[in-house]
N, C-alpha and C positions, 0 to 999 in steps of 0.2 A: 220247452218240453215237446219231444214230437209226440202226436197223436195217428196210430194207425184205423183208418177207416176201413168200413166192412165194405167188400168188393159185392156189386152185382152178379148174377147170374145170368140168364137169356131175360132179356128184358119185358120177352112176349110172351114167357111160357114158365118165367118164377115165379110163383105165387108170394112169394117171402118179401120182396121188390121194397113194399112198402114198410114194413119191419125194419131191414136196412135203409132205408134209406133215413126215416125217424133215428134212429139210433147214431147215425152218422152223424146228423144235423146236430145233436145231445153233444155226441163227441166233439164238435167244431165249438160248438156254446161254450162247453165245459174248459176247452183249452185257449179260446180265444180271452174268456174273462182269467184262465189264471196266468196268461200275457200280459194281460191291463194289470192285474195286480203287481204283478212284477217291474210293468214300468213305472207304476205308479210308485213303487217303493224308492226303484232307481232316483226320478225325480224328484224325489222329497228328499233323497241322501244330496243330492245337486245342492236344493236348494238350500240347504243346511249347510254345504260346501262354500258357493260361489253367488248366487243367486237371491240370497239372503239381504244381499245389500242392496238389491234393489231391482237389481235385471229382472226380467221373465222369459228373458229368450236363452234357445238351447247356444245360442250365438257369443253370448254370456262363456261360456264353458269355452268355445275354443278362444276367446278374447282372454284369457284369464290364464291360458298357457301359451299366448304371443308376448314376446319380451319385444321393449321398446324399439329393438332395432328389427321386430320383424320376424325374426326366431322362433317357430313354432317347435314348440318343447312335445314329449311322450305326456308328460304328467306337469300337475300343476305343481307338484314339490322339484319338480325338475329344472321349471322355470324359476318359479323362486329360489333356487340354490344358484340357478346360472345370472338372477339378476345381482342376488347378494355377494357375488364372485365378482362381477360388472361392477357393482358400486365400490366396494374396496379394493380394486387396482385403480377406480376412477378415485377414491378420494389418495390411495396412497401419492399415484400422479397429484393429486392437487397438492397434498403435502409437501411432495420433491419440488414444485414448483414453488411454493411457495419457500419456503426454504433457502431456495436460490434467490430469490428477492428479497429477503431478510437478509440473504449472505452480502449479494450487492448492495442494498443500501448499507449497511456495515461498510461494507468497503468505501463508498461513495462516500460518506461520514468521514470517516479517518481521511480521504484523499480533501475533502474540504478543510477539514480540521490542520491537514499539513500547509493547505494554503495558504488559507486566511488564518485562522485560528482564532486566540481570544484578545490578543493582545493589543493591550488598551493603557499599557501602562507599563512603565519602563522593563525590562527583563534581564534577572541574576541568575547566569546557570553556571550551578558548583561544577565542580570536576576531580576527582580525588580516586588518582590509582590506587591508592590502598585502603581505602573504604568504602568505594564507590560500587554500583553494578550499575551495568546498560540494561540488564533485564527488568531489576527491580527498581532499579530508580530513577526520580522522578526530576535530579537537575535543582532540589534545593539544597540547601547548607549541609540539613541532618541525614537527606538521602541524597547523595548526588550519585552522576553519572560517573562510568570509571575511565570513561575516553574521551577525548575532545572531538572527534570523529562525530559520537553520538550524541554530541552537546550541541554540534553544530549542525546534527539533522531534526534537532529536536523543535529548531527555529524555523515560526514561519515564514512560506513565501510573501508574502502581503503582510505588513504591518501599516501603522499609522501615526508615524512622526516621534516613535521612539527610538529610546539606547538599548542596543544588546551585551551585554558584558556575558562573557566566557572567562568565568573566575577560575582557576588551575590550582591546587595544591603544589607546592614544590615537592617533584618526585620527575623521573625518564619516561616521558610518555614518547614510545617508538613510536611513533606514528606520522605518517604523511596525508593534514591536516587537509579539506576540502571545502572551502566556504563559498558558497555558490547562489547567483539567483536569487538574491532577497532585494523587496522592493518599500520602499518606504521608513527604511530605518533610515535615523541623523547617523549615528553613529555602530557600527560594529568591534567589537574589540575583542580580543586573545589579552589574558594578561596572567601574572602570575602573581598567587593572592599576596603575596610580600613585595610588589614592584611598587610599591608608596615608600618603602623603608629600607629594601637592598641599591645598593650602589654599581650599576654592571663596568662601570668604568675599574674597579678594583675587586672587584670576587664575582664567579659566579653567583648568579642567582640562585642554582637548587632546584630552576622549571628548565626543564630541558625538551627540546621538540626537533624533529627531523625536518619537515616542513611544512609549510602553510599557505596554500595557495589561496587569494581573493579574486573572484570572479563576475563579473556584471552585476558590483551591485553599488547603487546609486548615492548613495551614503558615504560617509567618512569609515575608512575601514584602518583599527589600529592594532598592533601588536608591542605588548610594553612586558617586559621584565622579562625577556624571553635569554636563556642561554643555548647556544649550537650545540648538538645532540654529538656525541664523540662518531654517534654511527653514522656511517656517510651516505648521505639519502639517494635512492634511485633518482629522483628526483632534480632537472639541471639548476632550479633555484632553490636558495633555502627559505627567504619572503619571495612571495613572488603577487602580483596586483595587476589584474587583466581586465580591462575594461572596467574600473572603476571612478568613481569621483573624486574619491582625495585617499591618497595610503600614507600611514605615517609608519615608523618606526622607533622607539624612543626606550633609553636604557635598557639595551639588549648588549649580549657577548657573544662575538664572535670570534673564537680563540682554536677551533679545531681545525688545520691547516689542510686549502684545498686546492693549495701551488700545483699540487700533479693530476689537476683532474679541471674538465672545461666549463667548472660549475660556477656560478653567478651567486651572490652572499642575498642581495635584495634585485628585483628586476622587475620595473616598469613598463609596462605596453598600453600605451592608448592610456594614459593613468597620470595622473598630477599627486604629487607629495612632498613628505618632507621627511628625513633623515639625521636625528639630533639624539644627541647622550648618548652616541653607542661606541662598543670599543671593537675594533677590527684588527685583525693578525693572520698572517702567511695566507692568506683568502687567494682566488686566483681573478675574481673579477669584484668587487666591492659593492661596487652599483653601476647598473646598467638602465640605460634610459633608451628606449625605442616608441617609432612611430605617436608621432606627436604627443608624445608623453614631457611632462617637465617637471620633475621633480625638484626638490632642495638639497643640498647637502651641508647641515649647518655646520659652525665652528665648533660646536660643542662635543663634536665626534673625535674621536680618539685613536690613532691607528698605529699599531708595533709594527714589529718584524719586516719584512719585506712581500708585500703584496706582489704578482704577477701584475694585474693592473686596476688603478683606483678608482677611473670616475673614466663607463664610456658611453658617447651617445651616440645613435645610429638612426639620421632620420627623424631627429628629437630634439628636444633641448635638456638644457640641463642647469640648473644654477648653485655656484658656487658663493658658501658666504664672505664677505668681504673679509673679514678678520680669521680667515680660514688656513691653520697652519697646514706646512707643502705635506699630501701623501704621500705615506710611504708605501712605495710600489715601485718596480720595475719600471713602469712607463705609469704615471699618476694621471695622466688625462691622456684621453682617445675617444678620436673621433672620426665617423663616417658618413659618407651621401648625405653629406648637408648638415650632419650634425653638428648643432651650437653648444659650447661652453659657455656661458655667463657670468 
């Protein structure tokens, strides 16, 4: 509040001097104590503010509108608005982050899970085009899968001295089959669930497959009850066995004629097996044996019509069973750079 003082006169010859001057000193009294009350109001609303908790200093006040990174705010609702603004982009960030760590171990989980997995003990995975889904099913009896495709990624990489059976309902699964990278199975097999009781030497079986390639895996890999898909696969083999341990093939029909195309029926690379119960016609290569591969081709094979050619090895061997009648083929053995017949 300003306070107007009474002015002097001649300081030697006002008689009043001292009148003003008392009355002045009143008016400084008067307005200096209704300053003290004014601040003292001030600092009691402080302290009722900020200062209440403990501070005594005016120092209190501006600490109390500095935010943690320094940030001197107008007001103290300013600061707290801008810290409460600061901690929820700070927790939503901890959320996004966290979140992505929750997504990747998810991830990490299922990529373990495809590894290794659980499997401890033998494994039956159904397969049934016309009951089946890949989405919803789970690869047993009452739910299986609806492709061999997703039967055979359902297996894991790492197992532990088990059998894998890939049971198929008889039905045309188009499909060009991919079994790859598994380690530690005895056995691998494709088979079609009535190849205990169909005969492929005189009917179709009713499982029908484009093809099935077997790749790097350390085990006995077999295909049983399989009949040749009418549709003629991208595909240059119809079995085909690449760097495995033992490939078998056994009561399968091959009856869909591939005389005008440079496709291989079964094909061997780097791979030892054997070839028994099956029936072969117009085929344009029957079996092929390459790079130190050596398969069997037993007696119990069956061959019609006229093959292009029956049994060749390139670089490999190959063995023919003793009691093995002549194939029928255009040129029935052939051989290349070294390859042995037996």
């Amino acid at each position: 509040m300003a306070v107007f003082l009474d002015r002097w006169g001649n300081v030697l010859f006002d008689t009043n001097k001292e009148i003003a001057f008392n009355n002045n000193m009143t008016k400084i009294e008067n307005g200096f104590l209704e300053q003290t009350v004014a601040v003292s109001d001030t600092n009691r609303r402080i302290d009722n503010l900020v200062l209440n908790s403990g501070g005594d200093s005016p120092n209190e006040v501006v600490d109390a509108r500095t935010s943690l990174n320094g940030q001197i705010y107008d007001t103290l609702e300013a600061r707290l608005n801008g810290d409460s603004s600061a901690i929820s982009n700070s927790l939503a960030d901890t959320n996004e982050r966290l979140e992505n760590v929750e997504n990747s171990n998810a991830s990490l989980e299922q990529k373990l899970e495809e590894l290794y997995g659980e499997a401890t003990q033998n494994m039956f995975i159904y397969v049934s085009k016309a009951r089946g889904s890949d989405e919803a099913g789970n690869g047993s009896f009452d739910n299986p899968y609806q492709t061999i495709q997703k039967a055979a990624n359902s297996i894991p990489k790492i197992v532990s001295g088990i059998d894998i059976e890939i049971i198929c309902e008889p039905d045309n699964y188009d499909e060009d089959v991919i079994i790859e990278a598994i380690y530690g199975a005895k056995y691998v097999t494709v088979r079609g669930a009535n190849s205990e009781v169909v005969d492929a030497l005189t009917t179709d079986t009713g499982f029908y497959c484009k093809s099935i390639l077997f790749s790097s895996i350390s085990g006995q890999c077999v295909v049983k009850g399989l009949t040749q898909s009418s549709n003629i696969t991208t595909s240059e083999n119809i079995i085909y066995f690449l760097r495995v341990g033992y490939g078998s093939v056994s009561n399968c029909r091959f009856a869909t004629s591939l005389k005008s195309t440079e496709k291989r029926t079964i094909y061997y690379n780097q791979s030892d097996g054997g070839v028994a119960h099956n029936y072969f016609k117009d085929q344009n290569v029957i079996l092929r044996s390459e790079f130190n591969s050596c398969p069997i081709f037993y007696a119990s094979n069956v061959t019609a019509g006229t093959s292009n050619v029956g049994v060749s090895v390139y670089m490999s061997d190959l063995r023919l069973s003793d009691s093995a009648p002549a194939i029928k083929a255009t040129t029935p053995q052939k051989t290349e750079d070294g390859g042995q017949i037996i």
